[in-house]
C-alpha positions in Angstrom: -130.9 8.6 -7.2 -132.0 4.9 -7.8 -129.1 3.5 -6.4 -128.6 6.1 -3.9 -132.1 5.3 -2.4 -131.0 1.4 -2.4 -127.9 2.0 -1.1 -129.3 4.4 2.0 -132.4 1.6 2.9 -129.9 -1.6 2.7 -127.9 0.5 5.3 -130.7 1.5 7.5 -132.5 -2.0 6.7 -129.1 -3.5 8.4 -128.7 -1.0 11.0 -132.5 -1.8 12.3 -132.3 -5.2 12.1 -129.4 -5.8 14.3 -130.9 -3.1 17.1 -134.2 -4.8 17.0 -131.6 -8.4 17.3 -130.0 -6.4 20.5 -133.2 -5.3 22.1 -135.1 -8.8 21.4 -137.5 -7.4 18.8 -137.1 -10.6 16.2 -137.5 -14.1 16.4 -135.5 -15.7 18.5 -135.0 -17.9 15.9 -133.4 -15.6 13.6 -131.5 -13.3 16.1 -127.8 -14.0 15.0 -126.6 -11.1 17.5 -128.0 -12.9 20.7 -127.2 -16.5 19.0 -123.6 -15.8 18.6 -123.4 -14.8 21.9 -125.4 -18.1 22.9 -123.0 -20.2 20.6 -120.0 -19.1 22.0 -120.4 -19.0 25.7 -121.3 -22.8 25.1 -118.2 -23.6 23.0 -116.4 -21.5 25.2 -117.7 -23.3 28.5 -116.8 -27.0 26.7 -113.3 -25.6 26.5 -113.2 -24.6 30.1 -114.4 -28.2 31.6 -112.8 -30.1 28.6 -109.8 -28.6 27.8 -107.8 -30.6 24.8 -104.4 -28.3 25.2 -104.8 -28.5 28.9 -101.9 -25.5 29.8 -103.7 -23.2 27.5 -104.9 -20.2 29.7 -108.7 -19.7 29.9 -108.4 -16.0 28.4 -105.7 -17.6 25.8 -103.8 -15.0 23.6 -105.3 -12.5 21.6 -108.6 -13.9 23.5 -110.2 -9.9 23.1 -109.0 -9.2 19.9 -110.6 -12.3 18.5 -113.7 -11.1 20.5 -113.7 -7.9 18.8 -113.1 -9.2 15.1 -116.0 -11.7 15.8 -118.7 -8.6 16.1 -117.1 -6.9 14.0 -117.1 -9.5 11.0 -120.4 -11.0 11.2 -122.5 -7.6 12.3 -120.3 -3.8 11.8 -119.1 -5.2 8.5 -122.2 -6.6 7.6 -123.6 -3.2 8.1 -121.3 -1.5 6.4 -121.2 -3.6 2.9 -125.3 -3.9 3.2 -125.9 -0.9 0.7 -123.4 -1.7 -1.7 -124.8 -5.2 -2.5 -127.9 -3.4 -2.8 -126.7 -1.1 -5.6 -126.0 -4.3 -7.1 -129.2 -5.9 -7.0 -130.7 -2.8 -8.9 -128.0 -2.9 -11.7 -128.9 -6.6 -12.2 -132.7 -5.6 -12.7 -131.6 -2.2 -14.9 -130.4 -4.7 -17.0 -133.2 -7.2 -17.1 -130.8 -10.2 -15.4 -133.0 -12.5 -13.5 -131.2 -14.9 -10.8 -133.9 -17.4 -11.0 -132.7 -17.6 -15.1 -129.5 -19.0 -13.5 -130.6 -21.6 -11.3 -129.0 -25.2 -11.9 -131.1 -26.9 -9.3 -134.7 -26.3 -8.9 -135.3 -27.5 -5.2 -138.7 -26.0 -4.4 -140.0 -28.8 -5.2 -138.8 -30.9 -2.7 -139.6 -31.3 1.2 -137.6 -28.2 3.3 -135.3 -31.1 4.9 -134.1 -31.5 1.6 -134.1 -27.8 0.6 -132.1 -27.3 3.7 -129.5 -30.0 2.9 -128.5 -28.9 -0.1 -128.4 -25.5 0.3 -125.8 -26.1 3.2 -123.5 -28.5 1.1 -123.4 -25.9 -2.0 -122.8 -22.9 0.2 -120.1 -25.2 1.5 -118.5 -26.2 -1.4 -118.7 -22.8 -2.9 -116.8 -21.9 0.6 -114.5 -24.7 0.1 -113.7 -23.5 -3.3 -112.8 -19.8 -1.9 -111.0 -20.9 1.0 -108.3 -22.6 -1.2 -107.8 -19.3 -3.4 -107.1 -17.4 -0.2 -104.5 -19.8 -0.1 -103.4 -20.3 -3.5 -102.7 -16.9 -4.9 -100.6 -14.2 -2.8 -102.9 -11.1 -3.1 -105.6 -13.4 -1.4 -103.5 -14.5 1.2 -102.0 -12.0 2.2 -105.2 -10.8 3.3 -105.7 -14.2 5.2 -103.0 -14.3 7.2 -104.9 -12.1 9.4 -106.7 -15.6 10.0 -103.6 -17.5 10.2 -101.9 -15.4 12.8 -103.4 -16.8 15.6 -100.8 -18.1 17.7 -102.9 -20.7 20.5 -106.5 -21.8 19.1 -110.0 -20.8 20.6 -113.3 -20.8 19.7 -113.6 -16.6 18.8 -110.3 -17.7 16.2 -113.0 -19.0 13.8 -114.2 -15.0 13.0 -110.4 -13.5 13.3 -110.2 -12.5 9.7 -109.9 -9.6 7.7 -112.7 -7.9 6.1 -111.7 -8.0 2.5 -112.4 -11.9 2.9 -116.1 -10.6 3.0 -115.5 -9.3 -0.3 -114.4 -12.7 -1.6 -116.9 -14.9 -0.1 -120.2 -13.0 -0.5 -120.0 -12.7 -4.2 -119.3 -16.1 -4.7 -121.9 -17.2 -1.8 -124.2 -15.4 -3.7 -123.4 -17.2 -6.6 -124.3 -20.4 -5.0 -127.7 -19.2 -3.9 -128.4 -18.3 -7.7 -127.6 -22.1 -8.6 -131.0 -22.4 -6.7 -132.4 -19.9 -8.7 -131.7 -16.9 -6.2 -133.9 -19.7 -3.6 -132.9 -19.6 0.5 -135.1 -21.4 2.0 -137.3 -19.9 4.9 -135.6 -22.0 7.3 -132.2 -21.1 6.6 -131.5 -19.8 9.7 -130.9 -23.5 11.1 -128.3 -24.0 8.5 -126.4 -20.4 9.5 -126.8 -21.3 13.2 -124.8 -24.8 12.6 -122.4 -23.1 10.5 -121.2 -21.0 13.1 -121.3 -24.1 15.6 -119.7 -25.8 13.7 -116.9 -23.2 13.3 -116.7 -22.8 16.7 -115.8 -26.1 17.3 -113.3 -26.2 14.9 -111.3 -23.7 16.4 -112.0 -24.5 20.2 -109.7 -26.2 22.2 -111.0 -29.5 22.5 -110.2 -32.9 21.4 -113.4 -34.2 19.6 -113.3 -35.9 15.9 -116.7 -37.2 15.6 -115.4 -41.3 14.7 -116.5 -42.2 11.2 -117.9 -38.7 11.1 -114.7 -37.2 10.4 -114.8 -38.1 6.9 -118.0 -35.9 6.7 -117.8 -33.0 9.0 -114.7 -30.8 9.9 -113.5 -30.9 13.4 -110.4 -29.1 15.7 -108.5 -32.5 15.2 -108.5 -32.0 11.6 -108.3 -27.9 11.1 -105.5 -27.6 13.6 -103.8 -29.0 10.8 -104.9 -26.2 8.6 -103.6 -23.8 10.4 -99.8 -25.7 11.2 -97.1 -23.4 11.6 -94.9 -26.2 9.4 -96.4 -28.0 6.8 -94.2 -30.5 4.2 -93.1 -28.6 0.9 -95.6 -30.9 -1.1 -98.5 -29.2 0.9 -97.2 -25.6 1.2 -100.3 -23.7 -0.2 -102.3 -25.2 2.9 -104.8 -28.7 3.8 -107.8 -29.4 5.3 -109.9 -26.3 3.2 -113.1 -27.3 4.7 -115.5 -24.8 6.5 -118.2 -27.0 7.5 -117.9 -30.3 5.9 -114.5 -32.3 6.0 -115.8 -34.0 3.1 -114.2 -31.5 -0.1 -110.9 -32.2 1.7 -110.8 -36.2 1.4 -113.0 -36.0 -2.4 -110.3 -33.3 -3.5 -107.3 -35.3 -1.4 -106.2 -32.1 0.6 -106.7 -33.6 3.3 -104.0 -34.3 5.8 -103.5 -35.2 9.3 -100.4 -37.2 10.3 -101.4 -37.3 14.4 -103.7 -35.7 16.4 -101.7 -31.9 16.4 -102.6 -31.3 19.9 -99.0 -29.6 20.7 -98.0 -28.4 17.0 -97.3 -24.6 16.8 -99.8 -22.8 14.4 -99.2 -19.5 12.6 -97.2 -19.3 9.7 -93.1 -18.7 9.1 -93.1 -14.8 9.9 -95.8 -14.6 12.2 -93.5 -12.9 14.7 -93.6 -10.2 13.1 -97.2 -9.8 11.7 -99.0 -6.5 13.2 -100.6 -7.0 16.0 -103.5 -5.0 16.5 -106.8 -4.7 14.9 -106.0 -1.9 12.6 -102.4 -2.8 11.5 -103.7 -5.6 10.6 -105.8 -4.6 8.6 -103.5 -2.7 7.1 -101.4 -5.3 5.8 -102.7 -6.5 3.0 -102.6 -3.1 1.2 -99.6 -2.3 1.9 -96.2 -2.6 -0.8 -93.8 -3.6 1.3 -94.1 -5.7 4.1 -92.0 -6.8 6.8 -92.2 -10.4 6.0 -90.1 -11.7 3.9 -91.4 -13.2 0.6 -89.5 -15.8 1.0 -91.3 -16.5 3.9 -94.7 -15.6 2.6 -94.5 -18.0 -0.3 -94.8 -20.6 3.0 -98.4 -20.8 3.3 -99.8 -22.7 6.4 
């Protein structure tokens, strides 16, 4: 009954907090439903007045369907998976497993600028780290060629994915909140909102690299790469990781970027063929046999 109770108030908890986001009855600060929406009309309207790929249609392809997976990903999901990280929370206590026994870091201590720094470059990295077993290990990515099988890059690409990746990532984000002793600071919502600016840009269609900043922060110059169509043998598991930070990728020398990639197909060898709606594919990861051929799959852009 313990963990039915958490389970049941997790959901709820979720459920209220994104009506109460809808209907304006949080912070502005911390509304992620209205932010989004905020976020991407502005990435959105860059790409219409500064087009990089200048023949790419306005409403590009699979423009809705990226729409959809973007509310779906970061609220329906997030709804849905709520009461089952609850159930774990209570295990953990059943068992007398504090997080803050785990903490590496102790940053309480320090002023929230710093707090704030180095939460985003660990939740980073720990992304980082995720991001290349998606690509490294064919159970993973077949899930994330969901991601991949975008065929002309726009902002809404950046939350095309499939939902088993929250599976993956929240665990191990998790994990890199207990490094700070299960600390997130009060004003982490600054670091989420640049986050998904950030991932925006990545995926819009605009021609920005940030100079010397590159080396630092990810950019659509640099993650068009990621998601080439053809990628040399050496690098057939996938470059340019990063989520946020570009940085991972030049320290760990997956970087790669041998011109600017404005033109280059993306997708992956046997995209033609991928499903292509919501629910097929969705479908694909689970399923035996696929239409693509392994030979193919093995190919990982």
């Amino acid at each position: 009954m313990q963990y039915f109770n958490a389970f049941i108030g997790a959901l709820m908890g979720t459920v209220d907090w994104t009506w109460k986001s809808i209907i304006f009855q949080v912070p502005w600060y911390t509304n992620y439903f209205w932010g989004l929406i905020v976020i991407s009309l502005v990435v959105w309207g860059l790409e219409i007045v500064f087009p990089w790929r200048k023949n790419q249609h306005i409403f590009r392809k699979d423009f809705w369907l990226d729409a959809f997976y973007m509310f779906f990903n970061f609220f329906l999901f997030a709804i849905a998976i709520a009461g089952f990280y609850a159930i774990l929370e209570v295990f953990f206590a059943s068992i007398n497993v504090k997080i803050s026994s785990l903490a590496l870091i102790d940053v309480k201590s320090i002023p929230m600028w710093g707090q704030l720094l180095i939460f985003f470059i660990i939740l980073d990295f720990v992304q980082w780290i995720t991001h290349v077993l998606l690509h490294r290990f064919e159970f993973l990515w077949n899930f994330h060629k969901v991601h991949h099988s975008v065929e002309e890059m726009g902002f809404a690409a950046h939350l095309r994915y499939h939902w088993m990746e929250n599976i993956l990532y929240k665990p191990l984000k998790t994990f890199g909140v207990m490094i700070l002793g299960g600390f997130e600071p009060e004003q982490a919502y600054i670091v989420h909102f640049v986050a998904i600016t950030i991932g925006h840009l990545n995926h819009a269609n605009l021609n920005l690299s940030y100079g010397p900043l590159k080396y630092i922060f990810n950019n659509p110059r640099m993650h068009i790469w990621h998601h080439a169509y053809d990628l040399p043998q050496a690098k057939r598991y996938g470059v340019n990781f990063g989520i946020s930070l570009s940085l991972w990728d030049y320290l760990f020398r997956t970087n790669f970027i041998p011109h600017d990639g404005r033109d280059i197909r993306i997708g992956f060898p046997g995209v033609e063929e991928f499903p292509k709606t919501f629910l097929d594919q969705n479908k694909y990861g689970f399923r035996k046999e696929r239409k693509i051929k392994q030979s193919e799959a093995n190919t990982q852009a």
